[in-house]
C-alpha positions as CSV (number, residue, x, y, z in Angstrom):
1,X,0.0,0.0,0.0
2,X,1.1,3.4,-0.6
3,X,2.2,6.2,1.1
4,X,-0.6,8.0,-0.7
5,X,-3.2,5.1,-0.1
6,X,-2.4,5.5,3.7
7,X,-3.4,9.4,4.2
8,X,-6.5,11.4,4.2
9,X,-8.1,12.0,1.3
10,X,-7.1,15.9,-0.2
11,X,-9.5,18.3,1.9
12,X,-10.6,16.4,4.5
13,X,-8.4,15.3,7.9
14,X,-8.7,13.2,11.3
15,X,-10.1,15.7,14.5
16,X,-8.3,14.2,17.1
17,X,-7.7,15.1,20.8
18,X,-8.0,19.2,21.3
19,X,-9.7,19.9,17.9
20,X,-12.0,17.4,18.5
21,X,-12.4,18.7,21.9
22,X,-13.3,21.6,20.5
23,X,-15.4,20.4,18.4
24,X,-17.5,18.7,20.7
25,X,-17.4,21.8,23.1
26,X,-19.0,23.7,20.5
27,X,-21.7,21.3,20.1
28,X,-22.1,21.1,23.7
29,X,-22.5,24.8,23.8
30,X,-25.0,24.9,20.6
31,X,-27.3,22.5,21.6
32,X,-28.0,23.4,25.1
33,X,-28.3,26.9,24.8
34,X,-30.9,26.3,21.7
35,X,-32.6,23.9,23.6
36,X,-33.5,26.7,26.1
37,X,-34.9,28.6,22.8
38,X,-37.2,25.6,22.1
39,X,-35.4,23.8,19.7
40,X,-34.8,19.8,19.0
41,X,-32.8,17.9,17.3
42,X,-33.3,16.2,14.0
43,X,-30.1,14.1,12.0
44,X,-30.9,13.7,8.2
45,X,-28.7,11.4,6.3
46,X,-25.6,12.5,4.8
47,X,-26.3,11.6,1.2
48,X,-29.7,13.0,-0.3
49,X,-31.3,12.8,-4.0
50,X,-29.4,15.1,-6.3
51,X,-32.6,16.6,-7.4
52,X,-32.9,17.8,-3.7
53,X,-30.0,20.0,-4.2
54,X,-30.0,20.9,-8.0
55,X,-34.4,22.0,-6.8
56,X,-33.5,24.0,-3.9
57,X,-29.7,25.5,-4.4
58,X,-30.0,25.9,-7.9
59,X,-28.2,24.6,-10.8
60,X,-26.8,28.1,-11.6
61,X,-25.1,28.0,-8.2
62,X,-21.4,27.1,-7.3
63,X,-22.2,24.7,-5.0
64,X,-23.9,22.6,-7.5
65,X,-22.5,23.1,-11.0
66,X,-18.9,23.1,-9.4
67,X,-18.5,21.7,-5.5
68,X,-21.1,19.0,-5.3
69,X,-19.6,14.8,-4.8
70,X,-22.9,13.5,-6.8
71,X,-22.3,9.6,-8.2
72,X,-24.8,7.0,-9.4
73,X,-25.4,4.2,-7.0
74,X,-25.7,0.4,-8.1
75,X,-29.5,1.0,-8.7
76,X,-28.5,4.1,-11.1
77,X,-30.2,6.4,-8.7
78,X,-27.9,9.9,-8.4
79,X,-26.8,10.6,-4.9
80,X,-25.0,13.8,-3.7
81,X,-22.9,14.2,-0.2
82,X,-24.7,16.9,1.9
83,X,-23.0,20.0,0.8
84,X,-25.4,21.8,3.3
85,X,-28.2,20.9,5.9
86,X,-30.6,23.3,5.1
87,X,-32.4,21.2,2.1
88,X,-31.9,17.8,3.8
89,X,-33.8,19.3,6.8
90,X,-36.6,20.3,4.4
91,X,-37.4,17.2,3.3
92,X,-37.5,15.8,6.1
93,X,-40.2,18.1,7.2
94,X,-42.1,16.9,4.0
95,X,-41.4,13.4,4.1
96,X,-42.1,12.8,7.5
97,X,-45.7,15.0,7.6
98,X,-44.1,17.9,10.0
99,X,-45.7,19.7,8.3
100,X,-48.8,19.1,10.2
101,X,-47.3,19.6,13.2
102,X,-46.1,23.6,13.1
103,X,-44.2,25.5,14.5
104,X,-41.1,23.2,14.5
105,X,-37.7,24.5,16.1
106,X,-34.7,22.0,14.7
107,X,-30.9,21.9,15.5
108,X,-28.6,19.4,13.2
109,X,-25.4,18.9,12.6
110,X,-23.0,17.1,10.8
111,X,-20.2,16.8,8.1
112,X,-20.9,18.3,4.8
113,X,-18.7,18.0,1.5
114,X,-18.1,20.3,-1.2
115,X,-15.1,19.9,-3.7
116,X,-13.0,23.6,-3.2
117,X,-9.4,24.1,-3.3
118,X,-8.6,23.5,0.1
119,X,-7.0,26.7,2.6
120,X,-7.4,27.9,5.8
121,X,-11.2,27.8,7.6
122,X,-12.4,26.2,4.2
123,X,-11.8,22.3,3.8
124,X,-13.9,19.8,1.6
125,X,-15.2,18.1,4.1
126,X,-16.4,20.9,6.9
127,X,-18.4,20.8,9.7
128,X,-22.1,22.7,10.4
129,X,-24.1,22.9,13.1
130,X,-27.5,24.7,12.2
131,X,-31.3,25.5,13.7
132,X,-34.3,26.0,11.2
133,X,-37.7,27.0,12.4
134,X,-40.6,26.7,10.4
135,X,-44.0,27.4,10.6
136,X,-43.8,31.4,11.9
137,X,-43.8,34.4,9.6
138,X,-43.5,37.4,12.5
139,X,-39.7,39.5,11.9
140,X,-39.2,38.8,15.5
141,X,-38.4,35.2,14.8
142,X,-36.2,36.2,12.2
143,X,-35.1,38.2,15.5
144,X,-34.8,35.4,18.0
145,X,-33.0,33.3,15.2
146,X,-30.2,36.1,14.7
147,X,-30.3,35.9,18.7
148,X,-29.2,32.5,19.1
149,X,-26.7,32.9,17.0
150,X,-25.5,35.8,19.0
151,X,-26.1,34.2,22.1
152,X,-23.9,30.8,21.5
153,X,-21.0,32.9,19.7
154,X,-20.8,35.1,22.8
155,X,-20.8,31.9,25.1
156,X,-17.9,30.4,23.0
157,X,-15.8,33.5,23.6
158,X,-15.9,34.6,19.7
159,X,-18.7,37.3,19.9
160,X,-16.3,40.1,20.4
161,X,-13.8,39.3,17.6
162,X,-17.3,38.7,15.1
163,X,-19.5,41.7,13.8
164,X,-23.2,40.8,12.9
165,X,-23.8,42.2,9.0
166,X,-27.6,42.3,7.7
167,X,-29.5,43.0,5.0
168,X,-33.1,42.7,3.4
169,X,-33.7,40.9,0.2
170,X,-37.1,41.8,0.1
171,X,-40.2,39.8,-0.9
172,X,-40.8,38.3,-4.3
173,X,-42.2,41.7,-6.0
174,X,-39.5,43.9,-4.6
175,X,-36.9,41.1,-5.5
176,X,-38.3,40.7,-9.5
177,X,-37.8,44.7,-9.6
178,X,-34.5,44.5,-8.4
179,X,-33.6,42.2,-10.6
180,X,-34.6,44.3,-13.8
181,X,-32.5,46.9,-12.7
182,X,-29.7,44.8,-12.1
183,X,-30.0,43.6,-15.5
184,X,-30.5,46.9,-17.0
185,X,-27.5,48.6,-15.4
186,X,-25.5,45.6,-15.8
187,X,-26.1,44.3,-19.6
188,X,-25.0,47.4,-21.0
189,X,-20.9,47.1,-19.6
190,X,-21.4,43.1,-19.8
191,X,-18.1,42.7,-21.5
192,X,-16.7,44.4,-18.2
193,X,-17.9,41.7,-15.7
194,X,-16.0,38.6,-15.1
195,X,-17.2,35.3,-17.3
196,X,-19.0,34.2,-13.8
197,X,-20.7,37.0,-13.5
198,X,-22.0,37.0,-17.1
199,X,-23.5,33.7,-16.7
200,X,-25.0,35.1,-13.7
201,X,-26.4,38.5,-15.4
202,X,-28.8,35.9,-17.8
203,X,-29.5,33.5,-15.2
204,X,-29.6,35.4,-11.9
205,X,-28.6,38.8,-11.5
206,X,-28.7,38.9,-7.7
207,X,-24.9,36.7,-7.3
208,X,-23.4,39.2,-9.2
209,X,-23.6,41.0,-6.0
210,X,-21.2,38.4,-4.3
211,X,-18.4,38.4,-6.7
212,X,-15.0,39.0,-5.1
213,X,-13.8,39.6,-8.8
214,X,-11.8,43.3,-8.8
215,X,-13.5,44.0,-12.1
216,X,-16.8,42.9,-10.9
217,X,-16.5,45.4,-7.5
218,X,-15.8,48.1,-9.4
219,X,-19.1,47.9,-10.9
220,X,-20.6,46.9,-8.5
221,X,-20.3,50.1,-6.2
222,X,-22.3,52.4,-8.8
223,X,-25.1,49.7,-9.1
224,X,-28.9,50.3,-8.3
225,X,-29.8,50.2,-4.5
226,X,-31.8,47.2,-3.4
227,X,-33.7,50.0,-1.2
228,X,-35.0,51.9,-4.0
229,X,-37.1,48.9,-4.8
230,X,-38.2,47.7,-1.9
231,X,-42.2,47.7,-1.3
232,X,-43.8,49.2,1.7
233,X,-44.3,45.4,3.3
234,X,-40.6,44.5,2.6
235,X,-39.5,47.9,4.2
236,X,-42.0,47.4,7.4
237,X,-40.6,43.6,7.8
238,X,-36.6,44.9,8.0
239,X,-37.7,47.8,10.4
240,X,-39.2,45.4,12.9
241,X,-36.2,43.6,12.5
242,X,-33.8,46.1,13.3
243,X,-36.0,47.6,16.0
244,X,-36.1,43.9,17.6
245,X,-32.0,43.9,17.4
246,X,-31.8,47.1,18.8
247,X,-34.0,46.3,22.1
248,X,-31.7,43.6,22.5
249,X,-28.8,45.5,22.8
250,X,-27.3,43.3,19.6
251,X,-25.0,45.6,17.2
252,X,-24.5,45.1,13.5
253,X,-23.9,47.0,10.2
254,X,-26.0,47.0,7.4
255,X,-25.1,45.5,4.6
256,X,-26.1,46.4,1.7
257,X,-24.6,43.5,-1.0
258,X,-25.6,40.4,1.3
259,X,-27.8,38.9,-0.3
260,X,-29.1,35.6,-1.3
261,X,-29.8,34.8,-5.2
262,X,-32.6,31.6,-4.9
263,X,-35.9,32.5,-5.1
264,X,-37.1,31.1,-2.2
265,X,-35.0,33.7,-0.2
266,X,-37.0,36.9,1.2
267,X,-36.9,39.4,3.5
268,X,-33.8,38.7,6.2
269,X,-30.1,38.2,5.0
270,X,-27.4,38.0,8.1
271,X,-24.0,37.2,8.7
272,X,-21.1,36.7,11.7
273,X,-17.9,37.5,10.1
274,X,-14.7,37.6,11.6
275,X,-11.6,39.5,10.3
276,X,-9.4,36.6,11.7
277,X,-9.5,33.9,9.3
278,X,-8.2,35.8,6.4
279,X,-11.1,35.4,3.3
280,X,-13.1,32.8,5.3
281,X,-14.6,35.6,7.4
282,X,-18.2,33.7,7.7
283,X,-18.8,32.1,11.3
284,X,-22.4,32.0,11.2
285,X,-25.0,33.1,8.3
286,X,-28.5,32.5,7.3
287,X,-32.0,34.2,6.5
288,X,-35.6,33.6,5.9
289,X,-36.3,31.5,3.2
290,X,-40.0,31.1,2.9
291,X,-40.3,29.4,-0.4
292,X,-38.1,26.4,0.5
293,X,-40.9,24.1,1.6
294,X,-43.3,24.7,-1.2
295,X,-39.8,24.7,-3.7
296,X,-39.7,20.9,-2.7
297,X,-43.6,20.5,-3.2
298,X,-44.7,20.3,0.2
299,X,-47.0,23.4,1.8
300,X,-45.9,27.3,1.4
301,X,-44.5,27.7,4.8
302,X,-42.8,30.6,6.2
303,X,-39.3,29.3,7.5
304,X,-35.9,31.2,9.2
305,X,-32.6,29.7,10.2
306,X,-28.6,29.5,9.8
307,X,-25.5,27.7,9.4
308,X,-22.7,27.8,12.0
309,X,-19.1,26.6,10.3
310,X,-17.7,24.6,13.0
311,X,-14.3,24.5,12.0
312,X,-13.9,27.9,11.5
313,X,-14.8,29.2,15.4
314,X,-12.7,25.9,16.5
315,X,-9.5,28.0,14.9
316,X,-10.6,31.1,17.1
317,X,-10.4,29.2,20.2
318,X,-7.9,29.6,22.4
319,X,-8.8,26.5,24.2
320,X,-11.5,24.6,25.5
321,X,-12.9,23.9,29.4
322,X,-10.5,21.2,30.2
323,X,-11.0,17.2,30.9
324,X,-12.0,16.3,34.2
325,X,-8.6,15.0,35.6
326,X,-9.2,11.4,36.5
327,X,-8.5,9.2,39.6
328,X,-5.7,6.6,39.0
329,X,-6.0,3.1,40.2
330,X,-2.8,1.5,41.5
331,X,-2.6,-2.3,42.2
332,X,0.2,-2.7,44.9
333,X,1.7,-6.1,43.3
334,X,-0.2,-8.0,40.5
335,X,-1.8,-10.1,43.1
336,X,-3.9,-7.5,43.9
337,X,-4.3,-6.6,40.1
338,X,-8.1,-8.4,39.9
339,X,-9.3,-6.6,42.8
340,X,-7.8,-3.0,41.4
341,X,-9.9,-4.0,38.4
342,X,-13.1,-4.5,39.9
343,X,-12.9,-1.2,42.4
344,X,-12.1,0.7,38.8
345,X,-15.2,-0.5,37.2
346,X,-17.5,-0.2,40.0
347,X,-16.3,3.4,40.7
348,X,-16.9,4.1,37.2
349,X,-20.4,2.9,37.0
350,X,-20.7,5.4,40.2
351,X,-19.5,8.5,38.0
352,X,-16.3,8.6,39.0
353,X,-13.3,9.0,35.9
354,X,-10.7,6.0,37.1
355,X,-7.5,5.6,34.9
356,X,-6.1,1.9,35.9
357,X,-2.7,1.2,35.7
358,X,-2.0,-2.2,34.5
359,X,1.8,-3.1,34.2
360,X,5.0,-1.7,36.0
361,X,6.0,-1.4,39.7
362,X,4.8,0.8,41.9
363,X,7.0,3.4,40.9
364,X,6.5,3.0,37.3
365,X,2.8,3.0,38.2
366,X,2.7,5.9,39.9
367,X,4.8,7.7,37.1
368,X,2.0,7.3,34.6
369,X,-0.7,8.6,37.4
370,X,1.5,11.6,37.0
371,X,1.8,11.8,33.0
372,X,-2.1,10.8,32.7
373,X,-2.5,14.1,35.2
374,X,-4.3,12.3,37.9
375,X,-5.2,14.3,40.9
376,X,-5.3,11.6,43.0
377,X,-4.5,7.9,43.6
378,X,-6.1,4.8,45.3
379,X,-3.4,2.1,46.0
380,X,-4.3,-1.2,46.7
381,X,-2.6,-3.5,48.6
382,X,-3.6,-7.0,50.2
383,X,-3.4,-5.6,53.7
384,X,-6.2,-2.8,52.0
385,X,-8.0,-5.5,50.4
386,X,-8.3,-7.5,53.8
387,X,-9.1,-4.8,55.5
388,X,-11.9,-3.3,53.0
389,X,-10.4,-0.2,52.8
390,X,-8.0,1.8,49.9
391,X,-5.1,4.2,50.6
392,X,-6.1,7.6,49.0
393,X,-3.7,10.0,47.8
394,X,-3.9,13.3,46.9
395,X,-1.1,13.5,44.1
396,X,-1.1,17.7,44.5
397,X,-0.6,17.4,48.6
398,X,0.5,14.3,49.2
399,X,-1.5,13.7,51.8
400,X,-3.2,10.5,52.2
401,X,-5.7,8.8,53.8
402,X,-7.3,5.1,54.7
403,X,-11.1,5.4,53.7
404,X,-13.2,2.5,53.5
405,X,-14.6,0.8,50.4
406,X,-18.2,1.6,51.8
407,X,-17.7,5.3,51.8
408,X,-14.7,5.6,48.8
409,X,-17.3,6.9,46.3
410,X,-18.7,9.8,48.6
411,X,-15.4,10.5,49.8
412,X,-13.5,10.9,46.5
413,X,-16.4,13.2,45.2
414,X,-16.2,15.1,48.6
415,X,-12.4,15.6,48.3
416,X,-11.4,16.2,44.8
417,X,-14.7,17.8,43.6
């Protein structure tokens, strides 16, 4: 086998020890904070019909003419890896008649893979974590979703280095007036804008807005204003928006070139960005999206939520709440070795971490409790065994202490809380 053969495929690599620590704090942190909000979970699988994708993205997007791992299966049926959660999620509302059951809060998460040329805070395979609530139309969900967002960045310690950008995309008539005057402004200098952006200009105006192309920008800055062309609803639904972000003391900037091509997009655009990451400046972005539902045939229904890039806000983190040291297990000869065994596991199935050391002298074994930063140990002996009781010592102090077996549990948890 190669050397080749033997490493991770291009774009994708292992999460081991702190990074998956950090990982799994920030899903710690997501899902119980959302939970308070009302939310549960849901996991879709990670490989969907294509047509899920190519319906809902939009086979004039990226994602799915470029980034998208779609293969036939044995039946000839064409599958795609998730390369986001949002449609998957949609579906499954569908399929499973939720529907019928509105509102419905719902956190995922999961891998997701999209084929990009791999750099810093963008990998193929990434990581998202996101919430979708369907069912309500009022701006003050759109609100309570920015919120959430807000509130689990701040609790990961990433809030402050993150600025909240938003932006109204208007509903379908504002949005279809918009795009004539993106395609009047823009035919006319076509030759100008990058070859992306003039497949855009015919197929959907709107991207053009998110082209990083120099060219493109320059252009950009003298086009149309999305708020010359919004209606009196669309206008109404951003104001209560900003009036709810304002009574909650949550800051952001306005603007005015987020926005979201698909149709079934309206009304709310946001974004966390982050100047720390270099060009992969998104943490956490989403908006209301009330025409994904009925896009996938199932009932119109009004629906708001985000995407949080998991491996992105694990590179801000400094660190992570560390791992409960454990309590090392030390048999005093291997004579004694079953009876060290069988304290570990039953002080384990009490809730107590046990680390049991099972070759090398005392020494040796004692060594280890240091390197596997044990706090304290429990040495076992058979003058301990025959006298139902463990020598306990505190590996900081070194004090130590007979304490009987009957009263081990309450006294470890008493003394090395």
């Amino acid at each position: 086998m190669s050397e080749k053969m033997i490493q991770p495929v291009r774009g994708t690599h292992d999460l081991l020890g702190e990074e998956y620590r950090k990982h799994q704090w920030i899903h710690d942190v997501s899902y119980s904070i959302a939970q308070k909000y009302g939310y549960e979970p849901i996991a879709t699988p990670i490989v969907e019909s294509t047509a899920i994708f190519k319906r809902t993205i939009g086979e004039t997007s990226d994602i799915v003419g470029k980034e998208m791992y779609t293969f036939d299966d044995r039946g000839g049926d064409s599958i795609t890896i998730r390369p986001e959660g949002t449609a998957g999620v949609a579906r499954a509302v569908i399929s499973n008649s939720l529907t019928q059951s509105m509102p419905l809060k719902l956190i995922y998460d999961g891998p997701m893979m999209r084929y990009e040329r791999p750099q810093k805070g963008r990998t193929r395979q990434f990581h998202q974590i996101g919430v979708e609530c369907f069912g309500i139309s009022d701006p003050l969900v759109d609100v309570e979703t920015i919120a959430l967002g807000a509130q689990i960045l701040e609790q990961l310690g990433v809030a402050h280095r993150s600025i909240l950008e938003i932006n109204t995309i208007g509903d379908t008539d504002s949005r279809k007036a918009y795009r004539q005057a993106l395609v009047d402004y823009f035919t006319p200098v076509s030759s100008h804008l990058s070859a992306d952006s003039q497949a855009r200009l015919a197929k959907n105006p709107l991207r053009i807005l998110d082209s990083k192309d120099p060219k493109d920008q320059e252009l950009i800055a003298s086009a149309p204003s999305f708020d010359h062309y919004l209606n009196d609803l669309s206008q109404d639904t951003f104001r209560k928006v900003c009036q709810g972000l304002d009574a909650l003391n949550i800051p952001y900037k306005r603007n005015p070139l987020l926005v979201r091509g698909l149709d079934y997009y309206c009304h709310t655009a946001f974004e966390f960005t982050t100047t720390d990451l270099g060009s992969q400046g998104a943490l956490l972005a989403g908006g209301r999206y009330d025409g994904l539902v009925g896009q996938l045939s199932g009932p119109e229904t009004p629906g708001v939520g985000w995407a949080m890039g998991v491996d992105r806000i694990a590179l801000m983190l400094d660190q992570v709440p560390p791992q409960p040291r454990p309590i090392a297990v030390i048999a005093i000869g291997d004579e004694t070795m079953e009876a060290a065994f069988q304290l570990a596991m039953s002080l384990r199935k009490q809730g107590i971490r046990i680390e049991l050391a099972y070759s090398g002298n005392v020494g040796k074994r004692m060594k280890w409790a240091d390197k596997a930063n044990a706090y304290a140990a429990i040495l076992l002996g058979t003058d301990e065994i025959a006298a139902q009781q463990a020598t306990v010592r505190n590996l900081e102090t070194g004090e130590q202490n007979l304490v009987a077996f009957a009263v081990l549990k309450d006294y470890l948890i008493d003394t090395f809380k």
